[in-house]
N, C-alpha and C positions, 0 to 999 in steps of 0.2 A: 504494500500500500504506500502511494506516496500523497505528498505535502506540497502541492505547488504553491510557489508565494513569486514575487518582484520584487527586486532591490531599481527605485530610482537614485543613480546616481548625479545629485545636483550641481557637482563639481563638472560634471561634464555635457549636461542638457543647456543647448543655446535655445532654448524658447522657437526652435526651427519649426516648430507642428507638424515634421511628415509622421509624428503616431498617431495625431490626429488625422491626417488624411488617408493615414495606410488603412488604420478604422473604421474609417467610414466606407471608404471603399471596399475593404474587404467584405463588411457586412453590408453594404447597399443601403446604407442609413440614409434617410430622406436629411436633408439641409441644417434642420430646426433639433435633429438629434447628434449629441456627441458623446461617447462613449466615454472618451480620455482626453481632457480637454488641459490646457497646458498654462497657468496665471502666475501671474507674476503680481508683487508688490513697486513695480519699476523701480526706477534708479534709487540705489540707495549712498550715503555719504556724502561730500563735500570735494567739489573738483580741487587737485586734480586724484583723489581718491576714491574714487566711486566704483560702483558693482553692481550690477543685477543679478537674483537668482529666479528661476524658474521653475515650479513645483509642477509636474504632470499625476493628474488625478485619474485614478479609476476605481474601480467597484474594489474594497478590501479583501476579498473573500474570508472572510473574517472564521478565524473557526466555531467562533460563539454569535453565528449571523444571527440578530434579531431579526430582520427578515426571513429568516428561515423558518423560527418558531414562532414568528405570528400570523405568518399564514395560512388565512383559513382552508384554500382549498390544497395544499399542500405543492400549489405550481412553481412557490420556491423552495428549491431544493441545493445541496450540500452533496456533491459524488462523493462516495464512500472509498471510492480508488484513487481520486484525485485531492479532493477537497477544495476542488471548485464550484463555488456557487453560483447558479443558474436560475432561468424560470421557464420552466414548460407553458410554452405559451397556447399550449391545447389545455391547459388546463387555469391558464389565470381567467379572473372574473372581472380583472382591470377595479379592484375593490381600493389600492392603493394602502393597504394597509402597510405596505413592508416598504412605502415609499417614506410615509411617515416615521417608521422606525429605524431608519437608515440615519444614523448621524452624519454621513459622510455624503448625502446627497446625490450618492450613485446612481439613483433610480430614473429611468426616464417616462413619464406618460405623455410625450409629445403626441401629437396627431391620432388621442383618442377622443372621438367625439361624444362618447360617454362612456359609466362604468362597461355598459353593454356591447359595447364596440371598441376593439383593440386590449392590447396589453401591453404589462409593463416591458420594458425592454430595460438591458443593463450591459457592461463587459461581461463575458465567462470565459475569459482568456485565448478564446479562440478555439474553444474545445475540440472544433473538428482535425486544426490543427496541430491540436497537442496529440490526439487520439492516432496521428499520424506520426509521431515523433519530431514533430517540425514547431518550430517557435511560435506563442502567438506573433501576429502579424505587425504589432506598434515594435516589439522589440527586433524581429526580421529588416525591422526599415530603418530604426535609429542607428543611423549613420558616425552618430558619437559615442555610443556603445553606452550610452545614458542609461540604458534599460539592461538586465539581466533576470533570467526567468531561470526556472530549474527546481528541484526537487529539495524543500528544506529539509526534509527528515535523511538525507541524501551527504552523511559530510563529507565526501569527495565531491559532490559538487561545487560548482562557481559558486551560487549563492551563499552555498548555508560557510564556504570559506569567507565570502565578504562579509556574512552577519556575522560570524565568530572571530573575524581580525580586525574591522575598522567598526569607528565612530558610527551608530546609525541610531536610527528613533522610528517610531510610525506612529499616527495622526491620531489624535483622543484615544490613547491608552487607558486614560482614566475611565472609561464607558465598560472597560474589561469585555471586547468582542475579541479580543488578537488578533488584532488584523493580519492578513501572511503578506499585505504590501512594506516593505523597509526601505528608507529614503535615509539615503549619506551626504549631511549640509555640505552646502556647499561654504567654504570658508571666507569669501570675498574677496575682493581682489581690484584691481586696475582694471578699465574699462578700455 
């Protein structure tokens, strides 16, 4: 059984968006949806000492997803082989309850015209992807190697070598879901 999680490394994401375009494209995401979307707080410091960093967001796959367990019809779901969380979208009711309990905002219900029409959509890392032994798609594309995917329970892997040797955090810890996304600050720098 494995543990797939993402290490963003901030020291090396220029805010370029091809994860965001690889994203959308890969999935066929209508315009007004984005999966992994890449923000930034712009310039920070005092010339000639300034820096930007740029945080790319997606779904946590959290191992204590609260969208998983508040789901009523059970269309979000947690792989038992991967621990990548999903939504069977033959079985969402587009009730949104697991949008609301997302603290991380992950959730999309763009272009449902009611609970009755459409579902939720979110990242699930590219599952068909992974199911093939191939990267998801945002990390296949990032060109700065800003992104690293892999197997945490895995410690010969990339990953779980990056969260056990360097500096890293992941986002409302304090909510206790685990997120499996890990992000290594960037330290700042000259622009």
């Amino acid at each position: 059984m494995a543990h797939y999680g993402m290490v963003m490394d901030q020291r090396r994401c220029i805010g370029c968006q091809s994860c965001t375009v690889a994203c959308r494209a890969w999935n066929d995401l209508p315009l007004d949806i984005i999966y992994n979307p890449v923000v930034t707080e712009g310039v920070q410091g005092a010339y000639p000492n300034v820096h930007e960093t740029w945080t790319p967001l997606i779904c946590m796959h959290c191992v204590n997803a609260p969208c998983v367990a508040c789901c009523p019809t059970g269309a979000s779901q947690k792989d038992p082989d991967t621990g990548i969380v999903f939504v069977d979208s033959a079985k969402c009711m587009g009730c949104k309850v697991c949008v609301n309990a997302c603290p991380y905002g992950a959730r999309d219900t763009s272009g449902m015209v009611s609970h009755l029409e459409g579902y939720v959509r979110k990242c699930n890392f590219c599952r068909d992807r992974v199911a093939r032994g191939e990267q998801p798609y945002c990390v296949a594309t990032c060109h700065q190697r800003a992104r690293i995917f892999g197997d945490l329970d895995d410690p010969g892997s990339d990953i779980s070598k990056l969260v056990g040797s360097v500096g890293t955090y992941r986002l409302l810890e304090e909510y206790g879901t685990e997120p499996s996304v890990y992000y290594i600050p960037d330290l700042g720098g000259k622009r």
